[in-house]
N, C-alpha and C positions, 0 to 999 in steps of 0.2 A: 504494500500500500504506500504510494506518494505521499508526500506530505503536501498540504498545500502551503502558500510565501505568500500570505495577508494579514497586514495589518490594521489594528482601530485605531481611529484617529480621532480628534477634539477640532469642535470648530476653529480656533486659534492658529491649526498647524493648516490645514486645508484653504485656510484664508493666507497663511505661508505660502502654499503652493500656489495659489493664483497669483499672488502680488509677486515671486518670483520667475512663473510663466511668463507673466506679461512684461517685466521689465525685460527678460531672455529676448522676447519674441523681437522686443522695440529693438532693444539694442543689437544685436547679434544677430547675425544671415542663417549663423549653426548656433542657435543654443544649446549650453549647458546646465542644467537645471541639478542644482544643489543637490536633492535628493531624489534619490530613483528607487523602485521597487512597487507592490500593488497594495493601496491604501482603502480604506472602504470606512467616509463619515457617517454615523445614524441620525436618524431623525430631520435629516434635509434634504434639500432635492438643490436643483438647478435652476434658475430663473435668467431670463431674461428681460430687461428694461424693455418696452414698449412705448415709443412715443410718436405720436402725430402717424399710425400705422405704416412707424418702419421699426424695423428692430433694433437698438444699439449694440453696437457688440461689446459690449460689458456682460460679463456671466458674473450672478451673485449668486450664495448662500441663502436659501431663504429656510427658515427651519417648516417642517414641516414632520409629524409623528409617522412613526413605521414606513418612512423612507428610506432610501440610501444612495449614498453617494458612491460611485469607485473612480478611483483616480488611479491609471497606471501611465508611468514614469519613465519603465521600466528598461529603454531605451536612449533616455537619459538627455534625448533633447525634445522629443513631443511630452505633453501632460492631454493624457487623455482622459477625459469624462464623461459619466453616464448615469441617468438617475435608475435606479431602481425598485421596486415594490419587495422585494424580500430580501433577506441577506445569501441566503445559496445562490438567486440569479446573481446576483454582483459576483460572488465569488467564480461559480459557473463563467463568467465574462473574463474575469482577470486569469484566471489557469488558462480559457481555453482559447478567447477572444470570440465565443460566436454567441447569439442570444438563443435563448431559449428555445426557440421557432426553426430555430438552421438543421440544415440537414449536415452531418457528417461520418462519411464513411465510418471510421473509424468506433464511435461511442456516439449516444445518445444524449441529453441531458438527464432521461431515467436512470442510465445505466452511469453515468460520471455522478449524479447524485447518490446512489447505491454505494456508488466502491467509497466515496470519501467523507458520506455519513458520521463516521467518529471525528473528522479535522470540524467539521461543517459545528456538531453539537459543542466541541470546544473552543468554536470563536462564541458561540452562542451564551454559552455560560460565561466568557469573556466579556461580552457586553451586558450582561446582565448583573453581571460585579461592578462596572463602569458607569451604571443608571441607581445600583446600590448608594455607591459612593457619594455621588452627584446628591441623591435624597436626602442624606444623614444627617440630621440637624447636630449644629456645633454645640453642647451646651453652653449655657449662659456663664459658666465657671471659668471654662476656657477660653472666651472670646476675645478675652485683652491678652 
């Protein structure tokens, strides 16, 4: 069994990778993009600004519950991004690069969700310590 190469990330780092995509993009014909690998934020999607029915090309963050974001890098000068509705299709995108709906010889998305079932429930419980966390009020004792 593979293992899968994904990690969780926090708005703060994902708002990193935009603001150093887009400095790459401006400045550099070949950018270098600080950090590479396959990232995957929860609870947000993708947006685009809309004005006067044209689109800007500004990509935000906008939060949004039991979404996801995947960001792969992994190339090291594109950042690529993708909203998704569950966290398996994100990861399913970042191992294999196809969506859910593609046909490939090779494996299924049943059959690649089958074989890596135990990586899949350990990012899960991963985020679910991360949403712990996030909840846990500071007592009052400890706050100064």
């Amino acid at each position: 069994m593979s293992q899968i190469d994904v990690k969780l990330i926090t708005e703060p780092t994902a708002k990193e990778f935009l603001i150093d995509y887009k400095e790459q993009k401006r400045n550099n014909n070949v950018p270098e993009l600080k950090t590479q690998g396959h990232f995957i934020l929860p609870d947000y999607k993708l947006t685009r600004q809309r004005k006067a029915f044209k689109i800007m090309k500004h990509t935000y963050l906008t939060k949004h519950y039991k979404s996801y974001v995947a960001f792969d890098s992994d190339n090291e000068h594109t950042l690529w991004m993708k909203n998704f509705a569950s966290l398996t299709e994100a990861v399913f995108w970042l191992e294999t690069g196809l969506d859910i709906g593609d046909t490939d010889t090779r494996s299924t998305y049943k059959d690649w969700k089958a074989k890596h079932n135990d990586e899949i429930e350990a990012l899960k419980d991963q985020l679910r310590q991360l949403k712990k966390q996030r909840t846990q009020k500071v007592p009052l004792d400890n706050a100064n």
